[in-house]
Backbone bond lengths (Angstrom), bond angles and torsions (degrees), N, CA, C in turn:
res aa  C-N    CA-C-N  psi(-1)  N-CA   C-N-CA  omega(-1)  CA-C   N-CA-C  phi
1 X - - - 1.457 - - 1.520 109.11 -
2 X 1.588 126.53 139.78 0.856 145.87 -175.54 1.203 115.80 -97.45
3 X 1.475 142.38 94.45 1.516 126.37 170.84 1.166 132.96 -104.99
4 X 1.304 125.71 167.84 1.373 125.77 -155.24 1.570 94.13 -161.62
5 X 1.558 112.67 139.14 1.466 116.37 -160.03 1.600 86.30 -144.75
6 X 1.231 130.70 148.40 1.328 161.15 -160.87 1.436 105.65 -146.51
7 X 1.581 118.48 134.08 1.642 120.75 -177.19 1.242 102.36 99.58
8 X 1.537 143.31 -21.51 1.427 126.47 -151.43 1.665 115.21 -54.02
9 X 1.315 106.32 -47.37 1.660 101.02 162.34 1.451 127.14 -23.15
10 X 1.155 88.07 -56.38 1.523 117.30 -165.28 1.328 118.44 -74.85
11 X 1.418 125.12 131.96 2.011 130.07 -160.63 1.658 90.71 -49.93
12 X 1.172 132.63 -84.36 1.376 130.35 -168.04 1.859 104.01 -38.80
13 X 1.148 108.19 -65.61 1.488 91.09 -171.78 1.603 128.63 -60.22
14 X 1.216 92.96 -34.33 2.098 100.44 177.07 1.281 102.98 -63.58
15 X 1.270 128.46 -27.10 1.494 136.20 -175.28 1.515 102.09 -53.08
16 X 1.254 109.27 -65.74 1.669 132.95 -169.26 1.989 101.33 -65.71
17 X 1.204 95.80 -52.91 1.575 106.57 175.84 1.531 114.08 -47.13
18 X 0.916 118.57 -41.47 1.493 148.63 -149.97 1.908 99.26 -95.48
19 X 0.959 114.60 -32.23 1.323 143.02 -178.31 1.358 137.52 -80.52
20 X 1.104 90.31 -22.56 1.719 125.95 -144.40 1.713 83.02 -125.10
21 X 1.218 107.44 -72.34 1.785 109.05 -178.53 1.803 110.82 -47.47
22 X 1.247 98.31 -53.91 1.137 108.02 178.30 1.495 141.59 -48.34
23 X 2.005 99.02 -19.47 1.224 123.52 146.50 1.398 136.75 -84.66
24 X 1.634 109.17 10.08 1.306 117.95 -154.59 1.532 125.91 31.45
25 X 1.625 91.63 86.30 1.526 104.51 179.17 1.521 97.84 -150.66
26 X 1.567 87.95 122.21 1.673 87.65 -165.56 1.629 105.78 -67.81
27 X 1.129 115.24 -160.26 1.476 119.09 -170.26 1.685 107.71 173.53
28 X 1.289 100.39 139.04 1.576 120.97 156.52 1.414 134.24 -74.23
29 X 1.446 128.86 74.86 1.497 128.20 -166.41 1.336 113.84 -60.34
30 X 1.490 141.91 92.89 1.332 123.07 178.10 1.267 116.26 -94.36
31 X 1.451 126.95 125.12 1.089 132.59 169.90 1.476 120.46 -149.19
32 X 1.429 93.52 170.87 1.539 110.48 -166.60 1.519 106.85 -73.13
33 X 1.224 140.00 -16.55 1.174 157.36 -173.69 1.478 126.45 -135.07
34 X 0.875 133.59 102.51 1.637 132.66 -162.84 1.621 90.91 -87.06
35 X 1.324 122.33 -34.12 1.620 100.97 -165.44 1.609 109.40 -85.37
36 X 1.502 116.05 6.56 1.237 126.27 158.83 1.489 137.93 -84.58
37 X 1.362 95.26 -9.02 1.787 120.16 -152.61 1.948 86.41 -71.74
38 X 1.182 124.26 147.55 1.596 131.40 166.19 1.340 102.21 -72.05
39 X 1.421 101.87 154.70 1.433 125.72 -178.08 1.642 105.87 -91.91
40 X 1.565 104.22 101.39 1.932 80.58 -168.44 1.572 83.03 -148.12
41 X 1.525 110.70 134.59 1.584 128.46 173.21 1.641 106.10 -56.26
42 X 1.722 102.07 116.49 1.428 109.63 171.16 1.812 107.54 107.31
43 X 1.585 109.98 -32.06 1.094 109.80 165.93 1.464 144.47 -78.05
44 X 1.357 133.48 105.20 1.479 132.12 -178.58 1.532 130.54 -82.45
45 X 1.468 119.01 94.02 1.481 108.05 175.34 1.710 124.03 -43.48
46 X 1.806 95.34 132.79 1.717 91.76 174.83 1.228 113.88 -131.14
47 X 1.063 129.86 122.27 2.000 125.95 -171.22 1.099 115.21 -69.78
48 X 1.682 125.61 120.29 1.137 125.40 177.30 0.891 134.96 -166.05
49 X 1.552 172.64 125.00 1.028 167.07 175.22 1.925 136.05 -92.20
50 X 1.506 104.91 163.33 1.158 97.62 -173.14 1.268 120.95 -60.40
51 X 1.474 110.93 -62.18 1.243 135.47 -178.46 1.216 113.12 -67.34
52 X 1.622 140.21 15.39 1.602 124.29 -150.47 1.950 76.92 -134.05
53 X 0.970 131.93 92.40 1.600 122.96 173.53 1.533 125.48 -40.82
54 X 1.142 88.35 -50.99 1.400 105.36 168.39 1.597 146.41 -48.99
55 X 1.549 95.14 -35.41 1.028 110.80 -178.38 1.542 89.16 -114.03
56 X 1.107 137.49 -59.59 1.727 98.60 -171.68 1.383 103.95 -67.04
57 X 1.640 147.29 -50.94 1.477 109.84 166.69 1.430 126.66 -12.00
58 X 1.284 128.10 -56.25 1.138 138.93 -170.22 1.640 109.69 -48.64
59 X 1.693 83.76 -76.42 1.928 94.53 158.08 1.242 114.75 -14.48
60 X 1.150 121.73 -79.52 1.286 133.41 -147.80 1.730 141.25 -79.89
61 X 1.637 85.36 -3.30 1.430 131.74 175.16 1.881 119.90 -29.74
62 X 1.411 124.76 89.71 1.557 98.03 -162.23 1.637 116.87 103.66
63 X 1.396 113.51 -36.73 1.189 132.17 175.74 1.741 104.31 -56.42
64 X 1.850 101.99 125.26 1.604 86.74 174.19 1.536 97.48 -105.99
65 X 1.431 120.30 -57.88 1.227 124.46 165.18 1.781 132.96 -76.86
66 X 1.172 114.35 134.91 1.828 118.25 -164.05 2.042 89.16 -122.56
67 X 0.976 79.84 119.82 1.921 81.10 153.23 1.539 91.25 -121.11
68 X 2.004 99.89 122.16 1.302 130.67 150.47 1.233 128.38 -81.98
69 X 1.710 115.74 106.90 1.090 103.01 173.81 1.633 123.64 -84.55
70 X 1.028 150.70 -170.62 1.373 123.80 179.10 1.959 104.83 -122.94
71 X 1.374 83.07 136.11 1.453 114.27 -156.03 1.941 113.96 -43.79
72 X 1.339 123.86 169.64 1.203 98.38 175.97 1.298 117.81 -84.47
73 X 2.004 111.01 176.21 1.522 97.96 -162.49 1.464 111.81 -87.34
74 X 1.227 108.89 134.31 1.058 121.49 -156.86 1.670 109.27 -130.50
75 X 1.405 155.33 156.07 1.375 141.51 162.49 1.460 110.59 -57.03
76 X 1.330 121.42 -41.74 1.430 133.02 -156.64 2.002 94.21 -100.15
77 X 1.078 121.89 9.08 1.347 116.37 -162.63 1.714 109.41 -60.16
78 X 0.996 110.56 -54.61 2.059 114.45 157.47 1.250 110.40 -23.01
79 X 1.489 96.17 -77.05 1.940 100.10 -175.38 1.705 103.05 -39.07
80 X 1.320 127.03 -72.54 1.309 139.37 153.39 1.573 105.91 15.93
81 X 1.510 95.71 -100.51 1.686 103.50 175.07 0.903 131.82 -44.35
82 X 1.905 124.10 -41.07 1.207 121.97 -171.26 1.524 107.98 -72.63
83 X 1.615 106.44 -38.32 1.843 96.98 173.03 1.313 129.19 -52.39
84 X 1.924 106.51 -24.59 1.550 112.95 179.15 0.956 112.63 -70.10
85 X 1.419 123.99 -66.64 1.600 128.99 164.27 1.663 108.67 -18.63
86 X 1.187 118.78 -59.18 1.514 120.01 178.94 0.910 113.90 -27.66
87 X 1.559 102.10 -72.32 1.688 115.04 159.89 1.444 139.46 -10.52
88 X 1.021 83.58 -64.45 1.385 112.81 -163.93 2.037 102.81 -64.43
89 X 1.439 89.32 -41.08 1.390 100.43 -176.16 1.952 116.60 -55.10
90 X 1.437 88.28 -44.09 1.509 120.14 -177.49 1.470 120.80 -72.28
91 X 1.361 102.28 -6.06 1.797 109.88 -168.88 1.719 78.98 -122.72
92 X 0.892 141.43 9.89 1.355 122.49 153.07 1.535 110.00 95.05
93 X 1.261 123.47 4.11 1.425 144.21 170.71 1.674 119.81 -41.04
94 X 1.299 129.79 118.68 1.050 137.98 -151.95 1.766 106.42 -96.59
95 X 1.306 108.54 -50.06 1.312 119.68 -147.23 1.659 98.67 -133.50
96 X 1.545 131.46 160.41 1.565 133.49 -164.88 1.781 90.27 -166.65
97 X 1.376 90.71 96.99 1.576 105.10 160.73 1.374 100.27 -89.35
98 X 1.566 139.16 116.29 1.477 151.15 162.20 1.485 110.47 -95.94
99 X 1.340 107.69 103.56 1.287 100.40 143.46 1.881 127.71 -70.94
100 X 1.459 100.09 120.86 1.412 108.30 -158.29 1.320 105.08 -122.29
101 X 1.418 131.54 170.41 1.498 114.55 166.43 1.413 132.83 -105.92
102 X 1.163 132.95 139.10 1.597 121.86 156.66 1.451 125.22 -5.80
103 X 1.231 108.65 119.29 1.116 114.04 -168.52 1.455 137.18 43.91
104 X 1.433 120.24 21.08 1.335 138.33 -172.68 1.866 97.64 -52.79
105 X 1.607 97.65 139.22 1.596 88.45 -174.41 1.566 86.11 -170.72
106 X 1.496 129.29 165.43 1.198 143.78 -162.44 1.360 99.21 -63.34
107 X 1.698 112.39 -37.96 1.680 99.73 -153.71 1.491 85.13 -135.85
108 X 1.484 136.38 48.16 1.790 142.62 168.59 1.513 101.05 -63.95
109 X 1.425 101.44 128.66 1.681 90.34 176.91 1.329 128.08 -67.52
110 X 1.477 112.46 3.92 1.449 136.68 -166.04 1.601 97.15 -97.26
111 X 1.644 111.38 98.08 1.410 93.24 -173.73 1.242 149.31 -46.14
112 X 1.695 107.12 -32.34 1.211 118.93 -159.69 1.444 99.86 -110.94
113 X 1.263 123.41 21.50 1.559 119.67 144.18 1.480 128.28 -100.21
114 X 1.162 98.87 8.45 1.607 105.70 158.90 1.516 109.00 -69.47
115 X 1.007 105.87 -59.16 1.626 123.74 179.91 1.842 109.25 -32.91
116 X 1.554 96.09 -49.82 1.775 120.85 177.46 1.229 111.43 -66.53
117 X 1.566 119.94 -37.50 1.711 125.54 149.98 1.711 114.84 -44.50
118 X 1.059 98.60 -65.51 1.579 90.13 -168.62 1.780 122.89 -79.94
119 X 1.434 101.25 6.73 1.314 125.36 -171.95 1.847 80.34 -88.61
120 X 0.973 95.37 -64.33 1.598 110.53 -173.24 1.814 112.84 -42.68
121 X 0.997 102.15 -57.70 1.940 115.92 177.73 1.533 104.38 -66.88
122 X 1.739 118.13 -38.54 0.933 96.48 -177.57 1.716 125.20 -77.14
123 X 1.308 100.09 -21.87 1.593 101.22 171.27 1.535 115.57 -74.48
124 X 1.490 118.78 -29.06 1.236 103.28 160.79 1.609 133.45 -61.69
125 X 1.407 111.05 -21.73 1.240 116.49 174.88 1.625 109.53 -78.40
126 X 1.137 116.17 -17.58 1.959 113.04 165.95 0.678 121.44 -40.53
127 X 1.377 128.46 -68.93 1.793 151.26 152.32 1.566 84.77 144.11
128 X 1.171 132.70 14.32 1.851 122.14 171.29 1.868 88.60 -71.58
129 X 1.657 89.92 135.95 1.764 103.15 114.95 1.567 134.53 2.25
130 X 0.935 97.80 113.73 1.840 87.28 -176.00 1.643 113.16 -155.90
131 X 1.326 105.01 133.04 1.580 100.27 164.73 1.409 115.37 -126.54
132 X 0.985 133.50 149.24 1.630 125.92 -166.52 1.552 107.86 -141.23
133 X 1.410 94.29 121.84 1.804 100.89 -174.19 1.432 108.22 -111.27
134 X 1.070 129.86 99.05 1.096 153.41 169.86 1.400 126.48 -58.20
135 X 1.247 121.47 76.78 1.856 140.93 -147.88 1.325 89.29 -97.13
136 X 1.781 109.38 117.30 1.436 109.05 147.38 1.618 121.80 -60.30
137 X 1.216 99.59 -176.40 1.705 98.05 -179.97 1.847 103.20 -63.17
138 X 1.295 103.70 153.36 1.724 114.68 176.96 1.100 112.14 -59.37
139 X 1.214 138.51 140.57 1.324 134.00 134.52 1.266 131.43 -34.11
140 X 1.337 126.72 -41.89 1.134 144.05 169.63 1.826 105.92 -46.20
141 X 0.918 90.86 -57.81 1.827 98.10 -177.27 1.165 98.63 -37.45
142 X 1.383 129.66 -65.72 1.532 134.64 -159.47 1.648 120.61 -37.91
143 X 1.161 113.04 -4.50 0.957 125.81 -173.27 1.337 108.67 -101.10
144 X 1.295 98.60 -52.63 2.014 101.33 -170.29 1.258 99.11 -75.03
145 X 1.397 126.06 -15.72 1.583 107.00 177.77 1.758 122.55 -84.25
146 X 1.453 97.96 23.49 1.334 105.90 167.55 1.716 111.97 -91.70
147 X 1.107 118.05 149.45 0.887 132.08 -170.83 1.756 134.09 -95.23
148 X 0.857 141.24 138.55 1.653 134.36 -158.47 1.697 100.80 -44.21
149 X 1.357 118.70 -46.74 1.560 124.63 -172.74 2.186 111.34 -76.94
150 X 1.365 94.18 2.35 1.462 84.85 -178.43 1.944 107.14 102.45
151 X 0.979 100.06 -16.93 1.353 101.52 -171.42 1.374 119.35 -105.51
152 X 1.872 109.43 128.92 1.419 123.64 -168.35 1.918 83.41 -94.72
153 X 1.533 100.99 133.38 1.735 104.26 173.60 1.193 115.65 -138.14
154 X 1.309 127.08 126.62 1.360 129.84 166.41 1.765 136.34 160.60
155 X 1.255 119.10 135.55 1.605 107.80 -137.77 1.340 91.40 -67.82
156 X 1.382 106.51 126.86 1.872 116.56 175.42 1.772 89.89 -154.36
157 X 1.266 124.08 -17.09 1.622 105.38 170.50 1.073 110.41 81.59
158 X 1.258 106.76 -146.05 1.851 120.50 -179.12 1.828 89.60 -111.77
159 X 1.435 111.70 42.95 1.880 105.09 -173.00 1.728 85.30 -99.16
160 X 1.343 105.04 160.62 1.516 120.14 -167.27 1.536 101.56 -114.85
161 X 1.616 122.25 143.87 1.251 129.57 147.04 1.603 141.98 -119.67
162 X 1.371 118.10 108.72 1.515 102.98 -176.51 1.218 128.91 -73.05
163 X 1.328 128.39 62.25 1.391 136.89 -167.84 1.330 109.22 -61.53
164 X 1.089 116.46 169.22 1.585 122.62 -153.20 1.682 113.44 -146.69
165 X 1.595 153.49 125.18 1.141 152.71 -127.21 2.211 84.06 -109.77
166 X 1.588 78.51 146.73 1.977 72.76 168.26 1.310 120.62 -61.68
167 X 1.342 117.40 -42.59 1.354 136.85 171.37 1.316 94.59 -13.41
168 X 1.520 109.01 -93.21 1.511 125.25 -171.02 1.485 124.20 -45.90
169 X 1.295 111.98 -7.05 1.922 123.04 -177.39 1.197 98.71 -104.12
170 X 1.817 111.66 -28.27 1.676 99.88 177.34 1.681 111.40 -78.71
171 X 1.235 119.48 -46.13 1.187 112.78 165.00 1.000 137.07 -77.38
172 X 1.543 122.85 6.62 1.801 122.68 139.46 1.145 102.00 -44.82
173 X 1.950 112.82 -70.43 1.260 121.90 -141.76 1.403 103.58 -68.82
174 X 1.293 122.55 0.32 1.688 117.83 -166.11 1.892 107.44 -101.48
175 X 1.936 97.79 -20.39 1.132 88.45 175.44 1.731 118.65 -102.35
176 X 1.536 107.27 7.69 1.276 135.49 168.66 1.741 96.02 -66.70
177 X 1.194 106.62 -51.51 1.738 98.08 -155.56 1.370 94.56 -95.09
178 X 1.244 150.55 -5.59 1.615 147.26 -172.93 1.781 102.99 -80.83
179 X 1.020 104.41 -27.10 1.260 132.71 -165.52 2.115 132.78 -132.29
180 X 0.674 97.18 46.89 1.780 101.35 -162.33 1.148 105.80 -72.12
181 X 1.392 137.33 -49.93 1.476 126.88 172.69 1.649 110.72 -29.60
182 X 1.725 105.33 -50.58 1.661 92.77 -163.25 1.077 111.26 -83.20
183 X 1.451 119.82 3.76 1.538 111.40 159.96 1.694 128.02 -125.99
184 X 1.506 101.39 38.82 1.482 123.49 174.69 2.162 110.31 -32.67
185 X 0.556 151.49 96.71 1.579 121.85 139.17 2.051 91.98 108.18
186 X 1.078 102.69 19.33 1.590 115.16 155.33 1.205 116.45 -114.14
187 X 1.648 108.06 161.34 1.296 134.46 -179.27 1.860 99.04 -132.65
188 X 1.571 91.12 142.30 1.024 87.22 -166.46 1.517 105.22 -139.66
189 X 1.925 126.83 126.85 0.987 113.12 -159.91 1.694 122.72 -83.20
190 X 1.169 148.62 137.78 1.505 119.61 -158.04 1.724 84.02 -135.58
191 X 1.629 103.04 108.61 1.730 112.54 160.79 1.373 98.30 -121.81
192 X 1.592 103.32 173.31 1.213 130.50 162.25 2.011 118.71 -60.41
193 X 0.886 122.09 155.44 1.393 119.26 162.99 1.171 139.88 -10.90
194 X 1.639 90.10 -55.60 1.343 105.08 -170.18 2.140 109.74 -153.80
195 X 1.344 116.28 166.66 1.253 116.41 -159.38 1.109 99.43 -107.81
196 X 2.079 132.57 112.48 1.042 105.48 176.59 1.461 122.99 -124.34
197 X 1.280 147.14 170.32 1.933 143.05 177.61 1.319 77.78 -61.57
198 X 1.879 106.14 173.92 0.878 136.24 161.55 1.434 107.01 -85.39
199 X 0.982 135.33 9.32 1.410 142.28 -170.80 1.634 106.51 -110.26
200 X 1.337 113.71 -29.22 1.000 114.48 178.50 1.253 115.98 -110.57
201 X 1.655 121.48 -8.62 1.159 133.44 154.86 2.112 123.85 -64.74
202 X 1.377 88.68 -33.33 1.465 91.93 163.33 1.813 121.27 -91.44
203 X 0.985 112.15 -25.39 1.914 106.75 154.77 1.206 111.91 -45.46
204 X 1.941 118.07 -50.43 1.352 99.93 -148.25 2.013 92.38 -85.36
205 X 1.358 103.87 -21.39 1.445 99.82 179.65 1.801 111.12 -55.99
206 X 1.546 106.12 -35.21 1.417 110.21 -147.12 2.190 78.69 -80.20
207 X 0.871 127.08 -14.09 1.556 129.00 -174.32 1.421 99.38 -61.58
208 X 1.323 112.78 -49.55 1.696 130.73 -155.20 1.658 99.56 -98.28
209 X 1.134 128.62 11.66 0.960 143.24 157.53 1.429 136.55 -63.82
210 X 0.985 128.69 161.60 1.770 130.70 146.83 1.603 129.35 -127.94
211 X 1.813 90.14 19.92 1.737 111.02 176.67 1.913 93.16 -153.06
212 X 1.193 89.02 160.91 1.486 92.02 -166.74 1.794 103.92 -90.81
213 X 1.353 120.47 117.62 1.440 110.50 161.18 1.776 143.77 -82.14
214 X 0.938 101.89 159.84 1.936 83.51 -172.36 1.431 112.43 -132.63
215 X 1.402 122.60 179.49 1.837 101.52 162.48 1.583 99.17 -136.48
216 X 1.325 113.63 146.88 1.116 124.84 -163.48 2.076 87.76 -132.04
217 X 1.666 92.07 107.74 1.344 107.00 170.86 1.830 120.14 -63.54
218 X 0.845 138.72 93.77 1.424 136.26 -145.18 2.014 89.58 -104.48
219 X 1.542 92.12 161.10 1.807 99.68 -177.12 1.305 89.79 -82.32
220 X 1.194 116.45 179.47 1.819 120.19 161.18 1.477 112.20 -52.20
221 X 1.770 110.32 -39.19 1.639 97.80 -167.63 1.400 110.21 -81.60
222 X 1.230 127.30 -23.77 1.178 121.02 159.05 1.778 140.92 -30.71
223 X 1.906 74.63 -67.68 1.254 106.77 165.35 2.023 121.97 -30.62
224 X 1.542 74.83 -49.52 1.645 88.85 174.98 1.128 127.11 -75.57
225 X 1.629 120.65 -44.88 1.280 132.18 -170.66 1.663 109.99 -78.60
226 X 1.245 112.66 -9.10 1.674 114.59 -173.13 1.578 89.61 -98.53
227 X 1.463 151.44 -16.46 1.253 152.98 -145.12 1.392 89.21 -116.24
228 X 1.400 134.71 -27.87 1.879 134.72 -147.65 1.939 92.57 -94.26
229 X 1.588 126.81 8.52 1.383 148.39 141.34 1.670 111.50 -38.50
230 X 1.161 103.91 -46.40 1.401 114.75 -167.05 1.639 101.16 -114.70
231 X 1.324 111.80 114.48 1.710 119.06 156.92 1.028 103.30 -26.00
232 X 1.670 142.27 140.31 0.963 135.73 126.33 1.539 117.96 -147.89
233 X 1.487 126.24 -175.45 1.447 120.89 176.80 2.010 100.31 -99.52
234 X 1.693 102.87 161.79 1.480 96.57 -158.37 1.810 107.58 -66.75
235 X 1.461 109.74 -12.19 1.613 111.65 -178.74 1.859 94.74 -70.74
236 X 0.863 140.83 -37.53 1.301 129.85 -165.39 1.737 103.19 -94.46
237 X 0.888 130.53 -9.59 0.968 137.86 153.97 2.026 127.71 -65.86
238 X 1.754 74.99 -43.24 1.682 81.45 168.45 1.573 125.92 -78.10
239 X 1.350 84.93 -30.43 1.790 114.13 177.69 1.734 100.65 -51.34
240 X 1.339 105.81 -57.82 1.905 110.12 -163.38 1.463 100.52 -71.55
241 X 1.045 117.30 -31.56 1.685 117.77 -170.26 1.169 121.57 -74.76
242 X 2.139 103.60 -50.82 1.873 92.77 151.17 1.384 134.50 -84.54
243 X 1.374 112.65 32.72 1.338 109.24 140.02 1.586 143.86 -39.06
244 X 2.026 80.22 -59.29 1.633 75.18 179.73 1.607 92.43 -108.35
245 X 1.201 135.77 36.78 1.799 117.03 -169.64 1.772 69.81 -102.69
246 X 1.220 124.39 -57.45 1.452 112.98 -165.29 1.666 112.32 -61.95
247 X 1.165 128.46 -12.35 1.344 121.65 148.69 1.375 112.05 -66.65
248 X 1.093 128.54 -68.44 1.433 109.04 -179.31 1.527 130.81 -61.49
249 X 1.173 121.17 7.04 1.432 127.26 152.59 1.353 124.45 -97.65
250 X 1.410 121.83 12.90 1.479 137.28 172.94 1.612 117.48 82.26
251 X 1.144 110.10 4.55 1.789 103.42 -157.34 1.461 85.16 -70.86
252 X 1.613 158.49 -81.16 1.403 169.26 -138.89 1.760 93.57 -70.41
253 X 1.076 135.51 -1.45 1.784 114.11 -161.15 1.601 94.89 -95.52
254 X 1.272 138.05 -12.43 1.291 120.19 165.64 1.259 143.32 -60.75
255 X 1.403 112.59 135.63 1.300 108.75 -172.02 1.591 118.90 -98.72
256 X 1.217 120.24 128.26 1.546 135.16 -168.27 1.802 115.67 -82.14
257 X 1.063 131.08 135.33 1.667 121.73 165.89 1.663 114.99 -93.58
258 X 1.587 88.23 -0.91 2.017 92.83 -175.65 1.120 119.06 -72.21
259 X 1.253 144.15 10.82 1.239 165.06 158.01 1.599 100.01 -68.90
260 X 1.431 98.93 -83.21 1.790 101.46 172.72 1.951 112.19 -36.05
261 X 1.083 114.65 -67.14 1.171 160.09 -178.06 1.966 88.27 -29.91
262 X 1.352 104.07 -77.01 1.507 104.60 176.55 1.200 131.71 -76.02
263 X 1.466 129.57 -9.44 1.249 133.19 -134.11 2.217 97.99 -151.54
264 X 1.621 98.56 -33.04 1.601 108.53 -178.08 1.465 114.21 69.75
265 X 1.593 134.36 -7.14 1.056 128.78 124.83 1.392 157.20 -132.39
266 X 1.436 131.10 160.55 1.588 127.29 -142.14 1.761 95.46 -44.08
267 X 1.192 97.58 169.96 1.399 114.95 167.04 1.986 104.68 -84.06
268 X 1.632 85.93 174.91 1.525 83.07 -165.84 1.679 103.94 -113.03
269 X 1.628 121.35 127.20 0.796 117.31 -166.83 1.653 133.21 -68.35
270 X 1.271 150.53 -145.42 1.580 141.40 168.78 1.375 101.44 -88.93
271 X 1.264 133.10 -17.06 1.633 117.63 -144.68 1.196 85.88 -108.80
272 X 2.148 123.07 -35.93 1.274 132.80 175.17 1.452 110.50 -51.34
273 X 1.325 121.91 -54.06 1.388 134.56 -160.33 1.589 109.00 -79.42
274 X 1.136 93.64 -31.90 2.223 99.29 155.99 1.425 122.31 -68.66
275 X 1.323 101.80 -37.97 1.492 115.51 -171.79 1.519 96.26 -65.40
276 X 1.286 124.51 -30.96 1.466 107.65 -155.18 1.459 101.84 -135.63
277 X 1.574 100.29 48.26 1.798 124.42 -175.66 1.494 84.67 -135.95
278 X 1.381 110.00 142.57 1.414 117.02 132.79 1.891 119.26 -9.07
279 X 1.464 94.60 149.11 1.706 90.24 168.83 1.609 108.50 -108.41
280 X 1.517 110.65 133.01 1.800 128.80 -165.80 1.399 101.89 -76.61
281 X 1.653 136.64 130.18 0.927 113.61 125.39 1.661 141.31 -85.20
282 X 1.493 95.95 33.60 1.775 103.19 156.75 1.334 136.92 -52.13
């Protein structure tokens, strides 16, 4: 088997990369930057891009199995993937590990898992191989979405999320790719433990602290007008806001066993993943 890993730069992908070497299993690093690529035994940098056919064909050459990570956010990010996939099809590519999202679906109030929907259909329409891991929001995030004053903000209500640590998506995805036959033509859901408010997500932050954090449920216009701080175009704007509006309409509060399921043990909870971080003064 031939592999090829996408993201390595990137915290989720070096995770898996990193993982993967570490088992001695060689690998194909593709990236946009070779003088960025990690230094890891067994791994080979390859230059390439999403959007460039040519050159990730090229990439991908020989390659039976690809773990896709999904690209950055971008307006055009679809177009993006679907040309890779093309690719991918055309370089003789066997197998499509997707990182995909939770509950990704045509009409998710979470914008940019629509995108992960049709990322999703469109690789099924390739005729590759496919497994699709479907990552709630990080754990990790929970943190940066605090704010300079202590304050977590944004309309999500009393709506719940089972967010999930990279850790645990890299070692899905590592036992996804060691193995791909036994997980051909599944999707697989990957949360945290347990489902929690943002209310109770900022207690356990404000614990791990050395300033107290809070959450301040904001209306939509709020929502908006506290975000218009930061340049942006109106899709990323829509993007940050249903973050938490699709928490507070319940679609993210389920809790998954595919974590257990791929990996054989629990996922790691928020208070764990603080515990064994640095302490914030955020």
């Amino acid at each position: 088997m031939t592999l090829a890993v996408t993201g390595s730069t990137g915290a989720l992908g070096q995770l898996v990369a990193r993982a993967l070497s570490e088992q001695g299993v060689e690998q194909r690093l593709l990236v946009r930057d070779l003088s960025r690529a990690p230094a890891l035994a067994g791994a080979f940098p390859v230059l390439f891009a999403y959007d460039d056919h040519d050159l990730a064909r090229s990439a991908l050459a020989g390659v039976d199995t690809l773990f896709m990570v999904s690209g950055a956010e971008a307006v055009d990010r679809l177009a993006q993937h679907r040309a890779f996939v093309d690719a991918a099809v055309d370089a003789g590519v066997q197998h499509i590990v997707y990182t995909s999202f939770f509950g990704a679906a045509p009409d998710c109030t979470f914008t940019l898992g629509r995108d992960h929907w049709a990322t999703e259909e469109h690789i099924r329409a390739s005729g590759l191989a496919f497994t699709f891991l479907r990552d709630n929001f990080y754990l990790e995030l929970m943190r940066d979405l605090v704010g300079e004053d202590g304050v977590l903000r944004g309309p999500a209500g009393e709506g719940r999320v089972s967010a999930v640590s990279r850790a645990d998506i890299a070692r899905s995805a590592v036992a996804a790719l060691l193995s791909p036959a036994d997980h051909a033509g599944s999707t697989y859901d990957l949360t945290g433990p347990e489902a929690l408010t943002f209310t109770e997500i900022a207690a356990i932050l404000s614990a791990h602290s050395d300033t107290p954090v809070t959450f301040h449920d904001e209306t939509l216009e709020e929502a908006y007008a506290s975000r218009l701080k930061w340049p942006a175009e109106q899709w990323e704007y829509d993007a940050w806001v249903s973050t938490y509006t699709a928490v507070a309409r319940g679609e993210l509060a389920a809790v998954s066993d595919d974590v257990r399921l791929l990996t054989g043990r629990d996922p790691v909870s928020l208070e764990t993943l603080l515990a064994d971080t640095p302490r914030s003064t955020a």
